[in-house]
C-alpha positions as CSV (number, residue, x, y, z in Angstrom):
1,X,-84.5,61.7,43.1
2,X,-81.9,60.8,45.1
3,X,-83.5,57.3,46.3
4,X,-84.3,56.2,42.8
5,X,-81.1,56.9,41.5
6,X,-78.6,56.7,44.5
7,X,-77.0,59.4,43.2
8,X,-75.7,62.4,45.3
9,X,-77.5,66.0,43.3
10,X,-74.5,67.7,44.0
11,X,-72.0,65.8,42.6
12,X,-73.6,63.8,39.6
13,X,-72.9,65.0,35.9
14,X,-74.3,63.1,33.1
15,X,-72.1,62.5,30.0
16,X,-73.4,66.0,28.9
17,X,-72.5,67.5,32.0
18,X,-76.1,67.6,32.8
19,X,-77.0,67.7,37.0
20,X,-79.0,64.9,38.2
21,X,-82.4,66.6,39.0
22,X,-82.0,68.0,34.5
23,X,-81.4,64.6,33.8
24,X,-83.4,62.8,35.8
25,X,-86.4,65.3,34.5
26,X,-85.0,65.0,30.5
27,X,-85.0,61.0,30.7
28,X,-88.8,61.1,32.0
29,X,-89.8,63.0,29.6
30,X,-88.6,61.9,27.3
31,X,-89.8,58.0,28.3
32,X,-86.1,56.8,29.3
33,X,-85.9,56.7,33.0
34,X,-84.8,53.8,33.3
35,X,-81.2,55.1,32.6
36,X,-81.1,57.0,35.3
37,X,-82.9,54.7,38.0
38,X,-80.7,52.3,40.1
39,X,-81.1,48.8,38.8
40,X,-82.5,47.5,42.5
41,X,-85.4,50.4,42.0
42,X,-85.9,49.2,38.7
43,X,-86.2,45.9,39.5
44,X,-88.1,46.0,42.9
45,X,-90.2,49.0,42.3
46,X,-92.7,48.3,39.8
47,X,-95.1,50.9,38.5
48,X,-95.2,53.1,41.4
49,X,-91.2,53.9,40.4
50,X,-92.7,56.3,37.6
51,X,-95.3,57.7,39.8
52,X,-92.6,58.4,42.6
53,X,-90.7,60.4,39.4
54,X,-93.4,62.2,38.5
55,X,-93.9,63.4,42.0
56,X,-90.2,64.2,42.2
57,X,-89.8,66.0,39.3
58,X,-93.3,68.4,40.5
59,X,-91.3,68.7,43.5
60,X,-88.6,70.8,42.0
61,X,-90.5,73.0,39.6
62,X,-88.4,76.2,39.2
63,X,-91.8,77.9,39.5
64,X,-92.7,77.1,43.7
65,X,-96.3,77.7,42.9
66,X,-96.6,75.2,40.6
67,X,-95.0,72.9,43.3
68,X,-97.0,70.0,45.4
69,X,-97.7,70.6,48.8
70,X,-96.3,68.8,51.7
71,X,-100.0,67.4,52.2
72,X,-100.2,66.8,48.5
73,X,-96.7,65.3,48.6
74,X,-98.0,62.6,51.7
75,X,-101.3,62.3,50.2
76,X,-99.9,61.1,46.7
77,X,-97.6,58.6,48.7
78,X,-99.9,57.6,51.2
79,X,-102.3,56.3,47.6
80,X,-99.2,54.9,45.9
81,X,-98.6,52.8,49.4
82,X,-101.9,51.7,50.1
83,X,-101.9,48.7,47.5
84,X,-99.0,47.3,49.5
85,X,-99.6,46.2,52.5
86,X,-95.5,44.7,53.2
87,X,-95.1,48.9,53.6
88,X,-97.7,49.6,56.3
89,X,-95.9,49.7,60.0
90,X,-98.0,48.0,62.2
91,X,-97.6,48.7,66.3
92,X,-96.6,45.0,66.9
93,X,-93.2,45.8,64.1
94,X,-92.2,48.5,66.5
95,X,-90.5,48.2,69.6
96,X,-92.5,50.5,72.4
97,X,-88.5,51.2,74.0
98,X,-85.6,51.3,72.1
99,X,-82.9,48.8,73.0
100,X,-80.0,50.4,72.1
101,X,-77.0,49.5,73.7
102,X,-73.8,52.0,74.2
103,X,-76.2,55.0,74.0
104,X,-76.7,57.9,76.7
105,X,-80.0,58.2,78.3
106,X,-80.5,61.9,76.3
107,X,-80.1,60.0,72.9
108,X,-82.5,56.9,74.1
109,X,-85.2,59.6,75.1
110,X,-84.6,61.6,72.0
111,X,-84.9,58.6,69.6
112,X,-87.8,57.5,71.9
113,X,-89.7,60.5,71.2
114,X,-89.1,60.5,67.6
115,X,-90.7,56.7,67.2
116,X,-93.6,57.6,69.4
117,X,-94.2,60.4,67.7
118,X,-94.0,58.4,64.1
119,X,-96.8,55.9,65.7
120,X,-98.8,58.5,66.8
121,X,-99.3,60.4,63.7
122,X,-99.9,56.6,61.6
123,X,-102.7,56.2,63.4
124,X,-104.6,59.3,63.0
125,X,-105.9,60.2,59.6
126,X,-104.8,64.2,59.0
């Protein structure tokens, strides 16, 4: 919720003191998301912004059970990105060493390890 709307949770009150993640599910249900979307999201993202909402909104359920998965979560976001193929990292967009300059060797190895680790696990189907 907090990418669509660029709004901190925490800290955002509607103009009846609603919090974001009431808000943000009250305007989707009731068909008016687009107030609470940034306008860059509204205008870059397409369908898939709703779809995204959707998924946001299971994501907080009050009842966990009736929450998605962290499988389900990737799966549903893996589908929404496969029609776009600007999204998909390939290895050639990746650097295979981070050049990073003013940075100690632990922090180059640490933020090594996390982009291998990224590539890795793109290129294996879970």
């Amino acid at each position: 919720m907090e990418l669509l709307t660029r709004k901190k949770p925490c800290t955002y009150r509607s103009s009846e003191e609603e919090a974001l993640v009431t808000y943000f599910t009250a305007s989707l249900a009731a068909d008016k998301l687009v107030r609470v979307l940034d306008p860059q999201v509204v205008k870059e993202g397409g369908k898939e912004v709703e779809e995204v909402a959707v998924l946001a909104v299971a994501c907080v359920r009050i009842e966990v059970n009736q929450r998605p998965t962290m499988r389900q979560v990737e799966m549903t976001l893996e589908n929404l990105g496969g029609s776009h193929d600007s999204f998909v990292m390939h290895d050639k967009d990746v650097p295979k060493y981070p050049m990073i300059e003013g940075t100690n060797m632990e922090e180059t190895s640490q933020q090594y390890s996390y982009e291998a680790e990224y590539l890795l696990s793109s290129r294996y189907p879970r």
